[in-house]
C-alpha positions as CSV (number, residue, x, y, z in Angstrom):
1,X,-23.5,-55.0,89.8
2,X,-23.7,-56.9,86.4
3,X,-25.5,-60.0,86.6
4,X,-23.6,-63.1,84.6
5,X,-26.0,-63.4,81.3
6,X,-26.8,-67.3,80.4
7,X,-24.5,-68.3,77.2
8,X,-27.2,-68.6,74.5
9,X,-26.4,-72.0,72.4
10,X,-25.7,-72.2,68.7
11,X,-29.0,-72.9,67.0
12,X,-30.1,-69.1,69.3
13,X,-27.0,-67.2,68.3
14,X,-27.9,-68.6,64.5
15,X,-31.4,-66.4,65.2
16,X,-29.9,-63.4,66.4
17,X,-27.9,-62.9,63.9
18,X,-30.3,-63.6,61.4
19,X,-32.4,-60.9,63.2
20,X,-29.6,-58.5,63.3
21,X,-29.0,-59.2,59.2
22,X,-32.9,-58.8,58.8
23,X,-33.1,-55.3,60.7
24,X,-30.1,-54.1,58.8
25,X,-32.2,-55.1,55.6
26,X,-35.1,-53.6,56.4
27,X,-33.6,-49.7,57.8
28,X,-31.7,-50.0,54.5
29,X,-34.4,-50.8,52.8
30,X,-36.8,-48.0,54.5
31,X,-34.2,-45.1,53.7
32,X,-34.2,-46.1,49.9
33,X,-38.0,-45.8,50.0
34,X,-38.5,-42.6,51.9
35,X,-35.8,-40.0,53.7
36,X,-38.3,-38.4,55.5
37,X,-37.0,-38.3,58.8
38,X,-40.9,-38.6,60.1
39,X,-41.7,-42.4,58.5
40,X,-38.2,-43.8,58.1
41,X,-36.8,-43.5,61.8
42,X,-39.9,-44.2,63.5
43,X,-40.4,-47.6,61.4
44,X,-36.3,-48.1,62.2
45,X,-37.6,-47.6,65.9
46,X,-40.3,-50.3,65.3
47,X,-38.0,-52.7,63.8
48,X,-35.9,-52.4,67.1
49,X,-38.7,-53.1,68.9
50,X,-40.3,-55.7,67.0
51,X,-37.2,-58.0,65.9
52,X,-35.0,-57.1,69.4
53,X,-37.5,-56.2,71.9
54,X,-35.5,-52.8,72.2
55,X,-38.6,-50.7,73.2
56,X,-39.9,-47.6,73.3
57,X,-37.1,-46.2,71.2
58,X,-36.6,-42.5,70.9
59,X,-34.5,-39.8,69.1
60,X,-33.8,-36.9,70.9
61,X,-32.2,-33.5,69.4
62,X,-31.8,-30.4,70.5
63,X,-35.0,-27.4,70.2
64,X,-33.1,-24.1,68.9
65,X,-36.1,-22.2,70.3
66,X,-36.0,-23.5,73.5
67,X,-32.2,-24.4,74.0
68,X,-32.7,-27.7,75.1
69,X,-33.0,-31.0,74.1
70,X,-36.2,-32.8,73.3
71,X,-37.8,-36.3,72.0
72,X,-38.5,-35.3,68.4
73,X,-39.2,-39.2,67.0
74,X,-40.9,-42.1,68.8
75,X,-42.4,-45.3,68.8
76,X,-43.9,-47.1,71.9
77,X,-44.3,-43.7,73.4
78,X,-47.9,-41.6,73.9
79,X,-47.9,-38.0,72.6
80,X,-47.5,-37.3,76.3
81,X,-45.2,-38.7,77.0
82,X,-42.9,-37.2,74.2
83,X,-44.0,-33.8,75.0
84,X,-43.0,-34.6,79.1
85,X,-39.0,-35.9,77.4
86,X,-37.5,-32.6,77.6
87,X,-33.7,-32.4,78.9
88,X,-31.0,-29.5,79.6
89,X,-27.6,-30.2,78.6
90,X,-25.8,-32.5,80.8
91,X,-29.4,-33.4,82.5
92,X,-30.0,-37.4,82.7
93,X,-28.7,-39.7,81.3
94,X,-30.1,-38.5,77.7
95,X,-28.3,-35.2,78.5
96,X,-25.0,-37.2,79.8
97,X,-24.7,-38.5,76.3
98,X,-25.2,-35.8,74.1
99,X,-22.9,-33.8,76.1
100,X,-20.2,-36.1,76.4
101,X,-20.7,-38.1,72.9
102,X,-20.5,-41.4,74.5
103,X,-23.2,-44.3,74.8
104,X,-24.4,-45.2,78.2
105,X,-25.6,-48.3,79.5
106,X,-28.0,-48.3,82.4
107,X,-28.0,-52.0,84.0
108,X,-31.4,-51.2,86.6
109,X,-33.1,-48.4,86.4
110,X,-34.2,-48.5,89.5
111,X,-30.8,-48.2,90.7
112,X,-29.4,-45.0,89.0
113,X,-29.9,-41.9,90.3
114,X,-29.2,-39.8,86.5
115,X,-32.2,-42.2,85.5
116,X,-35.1,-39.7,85.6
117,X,-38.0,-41.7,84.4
118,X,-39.2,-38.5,82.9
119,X,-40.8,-39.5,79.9
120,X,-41.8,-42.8,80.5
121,X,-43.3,-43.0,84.0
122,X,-41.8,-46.4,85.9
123,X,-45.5,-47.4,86.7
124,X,-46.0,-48.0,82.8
125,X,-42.4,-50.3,82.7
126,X,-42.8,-54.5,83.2
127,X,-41.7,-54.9,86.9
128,X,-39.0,-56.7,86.1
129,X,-35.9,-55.6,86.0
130,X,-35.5,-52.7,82.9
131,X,-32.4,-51.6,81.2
132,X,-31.8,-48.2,79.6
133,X,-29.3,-47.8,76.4
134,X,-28.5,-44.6,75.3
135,X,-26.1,-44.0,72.0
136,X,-25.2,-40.6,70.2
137,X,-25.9,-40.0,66.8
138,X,-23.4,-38.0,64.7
139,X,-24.3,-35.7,62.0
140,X,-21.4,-33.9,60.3
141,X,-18.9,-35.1,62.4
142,X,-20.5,-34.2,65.5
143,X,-23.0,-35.0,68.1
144,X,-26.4,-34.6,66.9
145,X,-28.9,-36.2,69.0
146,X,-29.0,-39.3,71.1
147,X,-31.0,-42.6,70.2
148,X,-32.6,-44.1,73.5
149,X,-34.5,-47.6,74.3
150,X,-35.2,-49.8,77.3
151,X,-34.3,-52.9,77.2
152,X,-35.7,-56.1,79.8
153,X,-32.8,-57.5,81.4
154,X,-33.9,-60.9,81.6
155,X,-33.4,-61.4,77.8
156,X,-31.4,-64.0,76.6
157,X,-29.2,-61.9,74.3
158,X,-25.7,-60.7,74.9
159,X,-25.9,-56.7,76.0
160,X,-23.0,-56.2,73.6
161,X,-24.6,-57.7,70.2
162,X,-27.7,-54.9,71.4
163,X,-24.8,-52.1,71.6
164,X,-23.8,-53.0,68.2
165,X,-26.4,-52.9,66.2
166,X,-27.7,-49.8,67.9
167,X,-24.8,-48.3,67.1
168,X,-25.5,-49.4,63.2
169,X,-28.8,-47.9,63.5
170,X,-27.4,-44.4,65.1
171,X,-25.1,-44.5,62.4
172,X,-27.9,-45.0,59.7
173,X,-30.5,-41.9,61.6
174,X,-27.4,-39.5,61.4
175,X,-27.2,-40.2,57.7
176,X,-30.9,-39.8,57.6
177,X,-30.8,-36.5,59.6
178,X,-27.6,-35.5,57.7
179,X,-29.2,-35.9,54.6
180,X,-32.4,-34.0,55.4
181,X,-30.2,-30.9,56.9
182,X,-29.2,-30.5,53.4
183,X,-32.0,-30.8,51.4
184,X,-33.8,-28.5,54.4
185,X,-30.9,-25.9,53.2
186,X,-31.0,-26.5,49.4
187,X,-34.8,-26.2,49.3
188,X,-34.4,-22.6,51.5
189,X,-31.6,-21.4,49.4
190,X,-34.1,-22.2,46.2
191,X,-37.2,-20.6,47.9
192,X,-35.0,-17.6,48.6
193,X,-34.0,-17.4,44.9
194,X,-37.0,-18.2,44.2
195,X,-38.2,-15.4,46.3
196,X,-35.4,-13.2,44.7
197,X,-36.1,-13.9,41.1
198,X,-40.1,-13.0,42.0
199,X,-39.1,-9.9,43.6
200,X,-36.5,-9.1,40.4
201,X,-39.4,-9.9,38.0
202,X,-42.2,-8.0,39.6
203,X,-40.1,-5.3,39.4
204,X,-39.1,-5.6,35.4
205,X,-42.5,-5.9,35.3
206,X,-43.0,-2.4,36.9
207,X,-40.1,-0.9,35.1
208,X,-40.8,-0.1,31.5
209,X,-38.3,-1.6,28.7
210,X,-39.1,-1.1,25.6
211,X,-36.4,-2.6,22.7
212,X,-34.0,-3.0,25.7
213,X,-34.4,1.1,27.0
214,X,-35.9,1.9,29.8
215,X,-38.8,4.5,30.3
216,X,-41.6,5.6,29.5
217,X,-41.3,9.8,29.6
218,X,-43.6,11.3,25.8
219,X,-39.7,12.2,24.6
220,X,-38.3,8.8,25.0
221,X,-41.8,7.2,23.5
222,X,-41.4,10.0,20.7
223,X,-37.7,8.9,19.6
224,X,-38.8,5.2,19.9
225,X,-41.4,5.6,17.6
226,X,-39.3,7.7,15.3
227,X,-36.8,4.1,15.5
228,X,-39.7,1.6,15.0
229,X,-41.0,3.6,11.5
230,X,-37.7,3.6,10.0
231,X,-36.3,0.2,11.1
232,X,-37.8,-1.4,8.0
233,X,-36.0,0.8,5.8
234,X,-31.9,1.0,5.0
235,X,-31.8,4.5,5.6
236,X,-29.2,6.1,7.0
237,X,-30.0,7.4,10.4
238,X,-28.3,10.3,12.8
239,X,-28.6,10.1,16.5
240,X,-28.3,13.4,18.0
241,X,-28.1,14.0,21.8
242,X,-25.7,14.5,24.9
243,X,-23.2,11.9,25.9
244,X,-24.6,9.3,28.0
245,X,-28.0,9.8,26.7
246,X,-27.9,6.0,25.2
247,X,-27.1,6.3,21.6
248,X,-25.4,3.1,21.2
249,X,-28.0,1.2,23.0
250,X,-30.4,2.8,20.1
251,X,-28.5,1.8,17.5
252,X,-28.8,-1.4,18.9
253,X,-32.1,-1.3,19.3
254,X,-32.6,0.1,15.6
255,X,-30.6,-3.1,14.6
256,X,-32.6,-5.7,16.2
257,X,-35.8,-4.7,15.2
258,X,-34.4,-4.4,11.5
259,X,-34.5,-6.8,8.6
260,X,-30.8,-7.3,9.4
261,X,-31.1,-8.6,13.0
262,X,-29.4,-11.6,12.1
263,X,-26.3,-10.3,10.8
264,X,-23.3,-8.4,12.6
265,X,-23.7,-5.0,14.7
266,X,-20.4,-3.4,14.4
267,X,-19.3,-0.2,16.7
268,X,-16.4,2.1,15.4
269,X,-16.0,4.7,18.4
270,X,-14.7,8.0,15.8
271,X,-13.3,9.8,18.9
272,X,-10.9,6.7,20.2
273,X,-8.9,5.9,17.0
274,X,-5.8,7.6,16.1
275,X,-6.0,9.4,12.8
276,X,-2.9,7.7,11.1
277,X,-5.3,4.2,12.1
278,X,-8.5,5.4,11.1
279,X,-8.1,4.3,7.6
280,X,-6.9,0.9,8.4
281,X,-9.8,0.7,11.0
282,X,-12.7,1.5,8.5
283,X,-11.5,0.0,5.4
284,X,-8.8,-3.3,6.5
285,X,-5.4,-2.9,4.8
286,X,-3.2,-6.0,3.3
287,X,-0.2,-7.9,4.3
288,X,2.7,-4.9,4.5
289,X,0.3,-2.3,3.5
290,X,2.7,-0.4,6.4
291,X,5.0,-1.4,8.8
292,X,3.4,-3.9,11.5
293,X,0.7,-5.3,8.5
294,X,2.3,-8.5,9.0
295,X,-1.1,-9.9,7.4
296,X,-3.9,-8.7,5.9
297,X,-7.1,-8.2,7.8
298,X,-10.6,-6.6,7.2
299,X,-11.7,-3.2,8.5
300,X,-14.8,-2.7,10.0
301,X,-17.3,-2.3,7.0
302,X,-16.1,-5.6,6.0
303,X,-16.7,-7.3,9.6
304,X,-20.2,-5.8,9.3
305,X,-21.1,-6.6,6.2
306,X,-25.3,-7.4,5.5
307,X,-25.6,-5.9,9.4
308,X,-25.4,-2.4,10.7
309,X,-22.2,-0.3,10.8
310,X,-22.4,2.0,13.9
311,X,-20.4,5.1,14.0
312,X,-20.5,6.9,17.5
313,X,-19.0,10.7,17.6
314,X,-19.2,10.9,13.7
315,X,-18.0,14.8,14.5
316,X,-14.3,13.7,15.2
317,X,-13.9,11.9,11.8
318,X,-10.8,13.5,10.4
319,X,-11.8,15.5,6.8
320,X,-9.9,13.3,5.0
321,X,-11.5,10.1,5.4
322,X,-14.8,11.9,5.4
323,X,-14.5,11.8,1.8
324,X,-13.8,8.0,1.5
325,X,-16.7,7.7,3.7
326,X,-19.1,9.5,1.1
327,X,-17.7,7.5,-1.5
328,X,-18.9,4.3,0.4
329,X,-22.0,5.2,1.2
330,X,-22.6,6.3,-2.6
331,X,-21.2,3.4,-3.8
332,X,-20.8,0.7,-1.7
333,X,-17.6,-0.4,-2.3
334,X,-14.4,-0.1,-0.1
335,X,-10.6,-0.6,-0.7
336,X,-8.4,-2.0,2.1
337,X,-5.4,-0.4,2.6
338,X,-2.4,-1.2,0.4
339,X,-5.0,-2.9,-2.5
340,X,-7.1,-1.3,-5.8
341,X,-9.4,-3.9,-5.5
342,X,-12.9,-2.8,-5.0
343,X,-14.8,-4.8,-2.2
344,X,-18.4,-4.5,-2.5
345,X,-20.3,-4.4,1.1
346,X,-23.6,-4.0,2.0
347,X,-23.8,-2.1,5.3
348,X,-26.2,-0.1,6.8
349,X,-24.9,2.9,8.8
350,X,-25.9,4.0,12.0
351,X,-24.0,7.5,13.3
352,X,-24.3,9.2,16.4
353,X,-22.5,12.8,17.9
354,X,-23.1,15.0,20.5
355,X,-21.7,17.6,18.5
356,X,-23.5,20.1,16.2
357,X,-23.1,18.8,13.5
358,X,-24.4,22.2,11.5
359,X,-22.5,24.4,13.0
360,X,-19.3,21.8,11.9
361,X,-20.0,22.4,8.5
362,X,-20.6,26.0,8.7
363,X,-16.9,26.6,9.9
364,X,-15.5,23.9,7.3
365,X,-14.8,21.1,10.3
366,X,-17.1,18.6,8.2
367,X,-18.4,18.3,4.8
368,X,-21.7,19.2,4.0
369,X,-22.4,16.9,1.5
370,X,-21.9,13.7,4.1
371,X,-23.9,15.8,6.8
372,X,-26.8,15.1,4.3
373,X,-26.0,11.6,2.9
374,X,-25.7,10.8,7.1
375,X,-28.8,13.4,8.2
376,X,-31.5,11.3,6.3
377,X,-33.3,10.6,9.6
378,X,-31.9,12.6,12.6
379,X,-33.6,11.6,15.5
380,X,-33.0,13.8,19.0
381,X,-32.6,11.9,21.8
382,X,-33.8,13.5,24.8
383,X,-31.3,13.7,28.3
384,X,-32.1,12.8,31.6
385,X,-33.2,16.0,32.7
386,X,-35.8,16.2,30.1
387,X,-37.0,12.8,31.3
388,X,-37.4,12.8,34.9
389,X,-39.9,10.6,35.5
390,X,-37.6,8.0,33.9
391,X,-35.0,8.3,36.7
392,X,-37.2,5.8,39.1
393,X,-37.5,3.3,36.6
394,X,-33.6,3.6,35.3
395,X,-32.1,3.2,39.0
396,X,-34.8,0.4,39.8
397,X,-33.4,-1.5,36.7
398,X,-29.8,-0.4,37.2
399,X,-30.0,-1.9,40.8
400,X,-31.1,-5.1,39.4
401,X,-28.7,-5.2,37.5
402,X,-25.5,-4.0,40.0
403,X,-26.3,-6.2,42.6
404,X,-26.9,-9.6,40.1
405,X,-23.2,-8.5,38.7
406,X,-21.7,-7.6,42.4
407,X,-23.4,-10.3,44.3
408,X,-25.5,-8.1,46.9
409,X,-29.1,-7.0,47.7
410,X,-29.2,-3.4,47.9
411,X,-32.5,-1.4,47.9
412,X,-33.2,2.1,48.3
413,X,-35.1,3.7,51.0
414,X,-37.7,6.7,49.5
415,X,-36.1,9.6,50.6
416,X,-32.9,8.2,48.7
417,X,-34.6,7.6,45.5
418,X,-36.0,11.4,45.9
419,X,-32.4,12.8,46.3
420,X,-31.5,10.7,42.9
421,X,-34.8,11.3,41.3
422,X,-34.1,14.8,42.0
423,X,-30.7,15.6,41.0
424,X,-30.3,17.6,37.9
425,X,-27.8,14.2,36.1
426,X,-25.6,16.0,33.7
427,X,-23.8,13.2,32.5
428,X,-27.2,11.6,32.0
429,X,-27.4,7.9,32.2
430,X,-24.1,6.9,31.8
431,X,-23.5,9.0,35.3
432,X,-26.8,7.7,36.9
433,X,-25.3,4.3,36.7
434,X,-21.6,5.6,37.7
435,X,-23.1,6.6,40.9
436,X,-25.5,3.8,41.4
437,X,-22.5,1.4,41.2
438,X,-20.3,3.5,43.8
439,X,-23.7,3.6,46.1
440,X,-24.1,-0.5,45.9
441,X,-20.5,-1.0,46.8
442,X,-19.9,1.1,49.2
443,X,-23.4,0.5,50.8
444,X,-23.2,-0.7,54.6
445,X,-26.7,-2.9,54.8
446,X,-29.2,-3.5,52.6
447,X,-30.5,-0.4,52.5
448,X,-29.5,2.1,51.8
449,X,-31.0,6.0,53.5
450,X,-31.0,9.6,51.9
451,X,-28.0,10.7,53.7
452,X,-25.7,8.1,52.1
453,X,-27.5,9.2,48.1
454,X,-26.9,12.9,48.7
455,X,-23.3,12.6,50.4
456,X,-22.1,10.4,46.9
457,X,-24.4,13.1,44.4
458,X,-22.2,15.9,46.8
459,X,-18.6,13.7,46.4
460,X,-19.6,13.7,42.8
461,X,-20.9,17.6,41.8
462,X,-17.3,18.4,43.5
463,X,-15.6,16.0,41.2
464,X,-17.3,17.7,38.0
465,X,-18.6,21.0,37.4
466,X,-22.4,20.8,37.6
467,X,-25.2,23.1,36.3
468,X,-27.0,23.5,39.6
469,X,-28.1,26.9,40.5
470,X,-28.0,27.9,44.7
471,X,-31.2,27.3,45.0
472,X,-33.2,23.7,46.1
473,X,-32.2,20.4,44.3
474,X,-35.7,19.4,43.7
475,X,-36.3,22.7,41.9
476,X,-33.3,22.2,40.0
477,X,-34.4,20.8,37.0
478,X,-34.5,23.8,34.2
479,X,-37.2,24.3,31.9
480,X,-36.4,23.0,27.9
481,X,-34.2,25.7,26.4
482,X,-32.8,27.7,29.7
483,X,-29.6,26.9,30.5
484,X,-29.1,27.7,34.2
485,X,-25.9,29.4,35.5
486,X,-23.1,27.0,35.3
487,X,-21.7,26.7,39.4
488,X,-18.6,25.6,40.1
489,X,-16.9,22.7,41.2
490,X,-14.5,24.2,43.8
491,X,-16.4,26.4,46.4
492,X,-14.5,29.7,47.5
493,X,-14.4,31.1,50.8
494,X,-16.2,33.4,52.0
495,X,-16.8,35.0,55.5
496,X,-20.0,34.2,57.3
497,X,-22.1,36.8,57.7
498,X,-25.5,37.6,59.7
499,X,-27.5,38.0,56.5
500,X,-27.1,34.3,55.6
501,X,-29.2,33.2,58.7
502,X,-32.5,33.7,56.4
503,X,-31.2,32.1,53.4
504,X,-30.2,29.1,55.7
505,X,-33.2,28.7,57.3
506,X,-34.9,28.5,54.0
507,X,-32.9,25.6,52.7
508,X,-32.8,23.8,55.7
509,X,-37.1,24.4,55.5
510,X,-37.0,23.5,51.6
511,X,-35.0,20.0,52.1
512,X,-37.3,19.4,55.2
513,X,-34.2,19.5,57.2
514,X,-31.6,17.6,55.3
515,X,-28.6,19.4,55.9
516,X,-26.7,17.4,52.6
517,X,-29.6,18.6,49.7
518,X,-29.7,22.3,52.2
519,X,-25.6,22.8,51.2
520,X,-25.9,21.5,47.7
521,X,-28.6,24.1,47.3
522,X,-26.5,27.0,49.0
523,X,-23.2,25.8,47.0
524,X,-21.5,24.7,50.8
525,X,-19.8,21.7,51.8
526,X,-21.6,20.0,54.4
527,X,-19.3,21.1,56.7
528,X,-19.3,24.7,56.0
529,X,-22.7,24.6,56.4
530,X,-22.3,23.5,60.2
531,X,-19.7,26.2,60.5
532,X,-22.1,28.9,59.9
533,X,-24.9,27.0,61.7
534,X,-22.8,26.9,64.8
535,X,-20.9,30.6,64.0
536,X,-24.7,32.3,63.7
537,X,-25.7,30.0,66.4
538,X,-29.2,28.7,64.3
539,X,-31.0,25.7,66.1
């Protein structure tokens, strides 16, 4: 039963309210000076207890680890008596409320039976009658923890005015805790970026780039070099090599390091303009030079004028306009389309094929006079089967790269790397970062195992021909100048017979058991090499 509480007179009610202003002050106060949960809720808890006699005020929130609910801030309270103010969900009257969100008020806690004295023994309490108040604290909309204090029922203050202004110091811990939650998650999200970008540079670190190309194989060095001596110069410069072997990134590369860095890099792809535009393309044409030349506009040369002009598959320039390019590059001077008026340019040019370009001339497909104005310094670049120990490096920097642009963390276990280290990459690089990509996206988990590499290098040999004898994929690799027996794309059928248990059983032993890398080497599917497992009945 509540006892009637004496009516406290004006000049008292003056002072409580004064108190209440004054403890309002100072919590604000404390949160602009520190949001560390730590200092600023136990001094909130002080100023309970000093200005209101609400003592031994607690905050209780719940222990992930444990799955309960435990007194995390304090004041009043001895270390062991914290560490005893443990509750289960629904336990007490501390478990009541932050199951139920509502406050509690205990009148005599000597007379409820959900009072379970367990932190503060009852010895320790004045032997008066003792009050219990117990409010939930909200943080994000929901109930985060519960804000406890006894309270002397013999106090001349109204039990409700007590219920208020705990309730506007609840309100002020769940901001406190609200606000630490997120800086707690902002400050992990940076460590892990931090952690990322560590990880990411360690790695560039490990991963040779030289000029923006990675590796670090005596061919690659060899061509570098050959770039770095001639970058000084304006001479014109051929890059021979396969497709995908990186030309345009060493044109690039040529560029920056050249005295025209500053100025425009400008790529004309030969083999992707339509002969009737190639003209217009190169040189720029004038306002109804031909229909649609609804104004005039400057070609290429123009555009990379002072720079570098870069001129990838210079063996599909048509024959006529290979003599308009000679006349450029004797004399520097262009006319656009539909004009006689010379423009002079200053351009150096940059050209790159993966065409023989000697054997063009010799059956009259290009001139051999701009073969030598454009053959000044060839320089071979080498393919990726010439450079093996440059795959490693490539797919560690490609990764980087693929999972920055689509947002995930894929690594490779070793076995996987071996498969891709190992495959014989007749597209070159251009291919190696083809299947990279399709291995990043389609990848389950974060990393990703052997069996996943060799089932997209099998999904992509079928989709191409590739130059892989029937032998061992490690062993694939040919030495310089032997061109190994093209296989092809489409496997035929062919009956099983008992003679192919031998030759099984040694690609099975040569890929350590790896039934994938074993068919690749035989020229099988996968699953025709379980056919003839199970038909010769191997173990």
């Amino acid at each position: 039963m509540i006892r009637p509480q004496p009516k406290p007179g004006a000049s008292d009610d003056t002072d409580l309210r004064e108190q209440e202003a004054l403890l309002v002050r100072e919590c604000i106060r404390q949160m602009g000076r520190s949001l560390e949960p730590d200092r600023a809720i136990r001094e909130m808890l002080h100023l309970l207890s000093e200005l209101l006699g609400l003592n031994r005020g607690r905050v209780v929130l719940p222990d992930p680890a444990r799955g309960d609910l435990a007194i995390r801030y304090a004041y009043g309270l001895t270390e062991d008596e914290m560490r005893r103010g443990r509750y289960a969900q629904g336990e007490g009257i501390t478990g009541r409320v932050m199951q139920s969100g509502e406050p509690l008020l205990v009148q005599d806690i000597d007379r409820e039976p959900a009072y379970l004295a367990r932190a503060v023994a009852r010895t320790t309490l004045p032997q008066e009658t003792v009050s219990f108040i117990a409010l939930p604290i909200e943080v994000d909309g929901r109930v985060g923890g519960v804000l406890g204090v006894h309270r002397l029922r013999s106090r001349h203050r109204r039990l409700a005015d007590d219920m208020a202004i705990l309730g506007t110091v609840a309100t002020l811990i769940g901001q406190i805790l609200q606000v630490n939650r997120l800086v707690s998650e902002r400050t992990a999200n940076l460590e892990d970026e931090n952690r990322r970008l560590r990880q990411a540079l360690e790695q560039s670190q490990q991963t040779p780039i030289m000029h923006g190309i990675v590796g670090r194989s005596p061919l690659l060095a060899r061509a570098l070099r050959q770039l770095e001596q001639v970058a000084g110069s304006d001479a014109g410069v051929l890059l021979l090599g396969e497709s995908g072997t990186g030309k345009e990134l060493f044109a690039q590369a040529l560029h920056r390091m050249s005295a025209r860095a500053a100025q425009s890099f400008v790529k004309v792809n030969c083999a992707a303009i339509p002969d009737t535009l190639f003209e217009a393309e190169l040189f720029g044409h004038e306002k109804g030079a031909f229909t649609g030349a609804v104004q005039a506009r400057a070609g290429r040369f123009e555009q990379a004028d002072g720079g570098t002009l870069f001129l990838d598959e210079i063996g599909d320039l048509p024959l006529n306009l290979q003599v308009k390019l000679l006349r450029v590059l004797q004399e520097q001077v262009i006319e656009r389309v539909g004009s006689q008026r010379e423009i002079r340019v200053d351009v150096r040019i940059v050209a790159a094929t993966h065409r023989d370009l000697q054997k063009l001339v010799a059956e009259g497909r290009f001139r051999a006079d701009l073969f030598y104005r454009l053959n000044v310094i060839p320089i071979q670049l080498p393919s990726l089967r010439e450079r093996p120990e440059d795959i490693k490096h490539l797919v560690l920097h490609f990764l980087e790269q693929l999972n920055a642009s689509h947002g995930r963390q894929v690594a490779l276990q070793p076995g996987a790397m071996a498969s891709l280290v190992a495959y014989p990459w007749p597209g070159n690089i251009r291919q190696l970062y083809n299947v990279l990509e399709r291995v990043v996206l389609l990848a389950e988990g974060s990393q990703v195992e052997e069996a996943a590499v060799d089932y997209a290098l099998v999904t992509e040999a079928q989709g191409q021909p590739v130059d892989v004898p029937p032998r061992r994929i490690a062993d694939a690799v040919e030495p310089a100048g032997r061109t190994p027996p093209a296989q092809s794309a489409v496997r035929e059928w062919r009956s099983v017979g008992g003679e192919e248990g031998a030759a099984i059983r040694a690609a099975l032993s040569a890929a350590n058991g790896n039934k994938s890398r074993a068919a690749q080497a035989l020229g099988l599917t996968l699953r025709q090499l379980n056919y003839r497992i199970a038909k010769l009945g191997l173990r």
